[in-house]
C-alpha positions in Angstrom: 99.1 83.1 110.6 97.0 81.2 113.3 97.7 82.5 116.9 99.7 79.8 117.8 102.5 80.4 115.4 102.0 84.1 116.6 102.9 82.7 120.3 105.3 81.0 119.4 107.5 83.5 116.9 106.7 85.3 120.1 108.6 83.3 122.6 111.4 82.4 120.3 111.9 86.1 119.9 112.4 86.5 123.7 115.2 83.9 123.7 117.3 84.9 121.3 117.0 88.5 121.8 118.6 88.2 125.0 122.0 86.0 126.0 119.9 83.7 128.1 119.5 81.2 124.8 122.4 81.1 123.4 124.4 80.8 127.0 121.9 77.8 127.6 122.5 76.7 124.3 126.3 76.8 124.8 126.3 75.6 128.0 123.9 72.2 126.7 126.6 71.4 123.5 129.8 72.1 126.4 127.9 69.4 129.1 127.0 67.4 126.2 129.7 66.9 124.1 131.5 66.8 126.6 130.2 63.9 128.1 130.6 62.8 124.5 134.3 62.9 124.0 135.0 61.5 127.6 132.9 58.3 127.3 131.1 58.1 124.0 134.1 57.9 121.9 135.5 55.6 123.6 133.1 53.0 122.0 133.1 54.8 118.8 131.0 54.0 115.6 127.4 52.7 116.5 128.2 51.9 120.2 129.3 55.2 120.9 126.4 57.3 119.5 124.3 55.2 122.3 125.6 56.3 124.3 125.6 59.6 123.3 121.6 59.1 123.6 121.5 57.5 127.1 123.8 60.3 129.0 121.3 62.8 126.7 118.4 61.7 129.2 119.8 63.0 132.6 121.2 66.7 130.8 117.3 67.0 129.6 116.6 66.2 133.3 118.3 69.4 134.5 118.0 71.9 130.8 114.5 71.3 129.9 113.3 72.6 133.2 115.6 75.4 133.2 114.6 76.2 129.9 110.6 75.9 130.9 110.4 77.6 134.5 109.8 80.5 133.1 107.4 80.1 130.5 104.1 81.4 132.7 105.6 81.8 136.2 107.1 84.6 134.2 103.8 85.8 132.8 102.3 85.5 136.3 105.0 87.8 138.0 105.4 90.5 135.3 101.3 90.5 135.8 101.0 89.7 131.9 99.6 86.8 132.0 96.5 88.5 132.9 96.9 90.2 129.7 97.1 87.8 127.6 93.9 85.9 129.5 92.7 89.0 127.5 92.7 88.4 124.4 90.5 86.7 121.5 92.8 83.1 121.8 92.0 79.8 122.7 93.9 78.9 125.4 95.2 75.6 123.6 96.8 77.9 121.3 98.6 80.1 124.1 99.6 76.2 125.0 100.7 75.0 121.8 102.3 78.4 120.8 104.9 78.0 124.0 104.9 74.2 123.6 106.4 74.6 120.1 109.0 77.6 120.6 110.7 75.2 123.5 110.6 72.4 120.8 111.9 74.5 117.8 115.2 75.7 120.0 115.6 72.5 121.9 115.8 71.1 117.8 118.1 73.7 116.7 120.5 72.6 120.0 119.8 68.8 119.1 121.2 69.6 115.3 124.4 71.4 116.3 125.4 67.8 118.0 125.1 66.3 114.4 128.3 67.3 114.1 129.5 64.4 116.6 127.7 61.2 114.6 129.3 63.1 111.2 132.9 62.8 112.9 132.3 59.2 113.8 131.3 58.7 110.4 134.5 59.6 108.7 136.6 57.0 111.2 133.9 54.3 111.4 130.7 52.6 109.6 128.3 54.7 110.9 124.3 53.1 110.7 122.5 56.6 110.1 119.3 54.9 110.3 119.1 54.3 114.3 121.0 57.4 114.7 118.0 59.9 113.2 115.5 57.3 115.1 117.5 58.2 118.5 117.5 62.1 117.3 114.0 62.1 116.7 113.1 60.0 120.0 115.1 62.6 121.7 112.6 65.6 120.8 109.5 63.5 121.7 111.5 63.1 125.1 112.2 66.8 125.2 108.4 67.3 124.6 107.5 64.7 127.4 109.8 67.0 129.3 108.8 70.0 128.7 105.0 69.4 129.5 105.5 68.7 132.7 107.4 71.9 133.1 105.4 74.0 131.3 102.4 72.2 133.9 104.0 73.2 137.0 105.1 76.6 135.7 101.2 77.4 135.2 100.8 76.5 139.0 103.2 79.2 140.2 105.0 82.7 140.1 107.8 81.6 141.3 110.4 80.4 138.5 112.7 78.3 140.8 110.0 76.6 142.6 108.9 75.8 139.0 112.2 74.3 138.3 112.9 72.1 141.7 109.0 70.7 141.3 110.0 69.8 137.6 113.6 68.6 138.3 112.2 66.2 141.3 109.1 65.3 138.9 111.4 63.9 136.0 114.0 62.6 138.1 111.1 59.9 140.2 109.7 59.4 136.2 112.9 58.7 134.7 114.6 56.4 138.2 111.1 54.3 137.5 112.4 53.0 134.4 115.6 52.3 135.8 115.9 48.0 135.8 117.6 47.8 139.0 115.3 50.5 140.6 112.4 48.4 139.5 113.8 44.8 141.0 114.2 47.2 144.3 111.2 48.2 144.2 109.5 44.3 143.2 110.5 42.9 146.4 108.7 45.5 148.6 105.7 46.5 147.2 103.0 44.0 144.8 104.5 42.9 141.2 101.5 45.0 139.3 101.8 48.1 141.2 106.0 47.9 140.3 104.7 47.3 137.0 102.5 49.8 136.2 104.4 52.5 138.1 107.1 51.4 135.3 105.3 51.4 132.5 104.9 55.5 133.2 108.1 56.2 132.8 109.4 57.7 129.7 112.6 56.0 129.7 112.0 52.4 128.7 110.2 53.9 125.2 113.0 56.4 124.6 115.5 53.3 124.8 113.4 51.6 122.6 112.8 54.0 119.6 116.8 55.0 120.3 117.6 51.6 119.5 115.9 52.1 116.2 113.0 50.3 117.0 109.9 52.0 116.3 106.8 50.6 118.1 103.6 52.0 117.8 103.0 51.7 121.4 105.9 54.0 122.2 104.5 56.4 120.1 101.3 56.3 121.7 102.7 56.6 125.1 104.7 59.8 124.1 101.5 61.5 122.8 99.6 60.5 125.8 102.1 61.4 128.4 102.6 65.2 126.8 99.3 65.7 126.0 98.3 65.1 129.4 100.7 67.5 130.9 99.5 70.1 128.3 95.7 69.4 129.2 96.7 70.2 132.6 98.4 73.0 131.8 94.9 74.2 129.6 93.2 73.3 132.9 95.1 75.6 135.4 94.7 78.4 132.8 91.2 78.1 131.8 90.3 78.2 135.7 92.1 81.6 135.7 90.9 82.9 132.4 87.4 82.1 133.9 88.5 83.7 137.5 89.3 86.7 135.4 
């Protein structure tokens, strides 16, 4: 088993041994499906299950960070990071080992909603196509996420300063994609900078792929935009590994 998968059988171990994941896990499918039974079904059928997806964007907003504060501001406080700075592993693998346990139980969350596109099923003519698009665009958010909280956990002890930088972070990211944010923002400053500051945000290509439209390019941005948050993250760790 590569030390990855060691890290991350690791981490998942530390959730659910204590009630920490399943009262976040709980607490996401309550927030969630409530939001779900209050608006979604009033649309019902396709309609409804978008959005489903779209109100799914702000609860990742304020859960994934929760979820990720503690992931090495932990490490640093308990002293263990040091530790594990230790041992014979790459430091990618310390990455990718956290990286994947957040993805694994953010999944396991994601597929206890299923049971909310199955009841729309039974009462209306349910497309399952752009429904598992949306589902899987939904983890590569949750990844997007989650690298930029696991980033700006590396950077400090201190779990709730963790959390506000990554809650603030995510919330300028996601407002940038917002249409009427970007109009606002077209009439004060030049139509290329607007543009571009856009084109970082991760909500026009979760719309997109949501829709059931799968681009390459959003794709690309979503492997770009996590693995720069994660080469960060290697960044602020190697420079302590190599402080010792």
């Amino acid at each position: 088993m590569s030390s990855a998968m060691i890290v991350m059988r690791r981490e998942l171990r530390s959730y659910f041994a204590s009630p920490i994941a399943y009262v976040f896990g709980a607490l996401f499918l309550v927030v969630q499906l409530w939001l779900a039974v209050t608006t979604t079904l009033k649309h019902g059928g396709q309609a409804g299950m978008q959005v489903f997806f779209t109100l799914l964007v702000p609860t990742f907003m304020v859960f994934v960070p929760a979820l990720t504060m503690r992931l090495w501001a932990e490490e640093r406080k308990l002293g263990t990071l040091e530790l594990l700075m230790t041992f014979p592993v790459r430091v990618r693998e310390l990455i990718a080992g956290k990286f994947l346990s957040v993805l694994v139980y953010l999944g396991v969350v994601l597929a206890l909603t299923l049971a909310l596109p199955a009841t729309l099923s039974v009462y209306s003519n349910l497309d399952w196509g752009p429904v598992l698009c949306a589902y899987a665009a939904s983890l590569l958010l949750a990844g997007a996420f989650a690298s930029v909280g696991m980033f700006f956990s590396s950077i400090t002890r201190d779990q709730i300063i963790a959390l506000l930088l990554t809650l603030v972070s995510l919330l300028l990211l996601v407002v940038l994609g917002v249409p009427q944010v970007t109009e606002f923002l077209a009439a004060l400053l030049p139509r290329g900078l607007v543009e571009a500051l856009a084109a970082v945000s991760p909500t026009p290509y979760f719309g997109s792929i949501a829709r059931g439209v799968v681009d390459t390019g959003d794709l690309v941005y979503y492997v770009c935009f996590t693995g720069f948050f994660l080469y960060l993250n290697g960044l602020v760790l190697q420079g302590r590994r190599l402080r010792g």
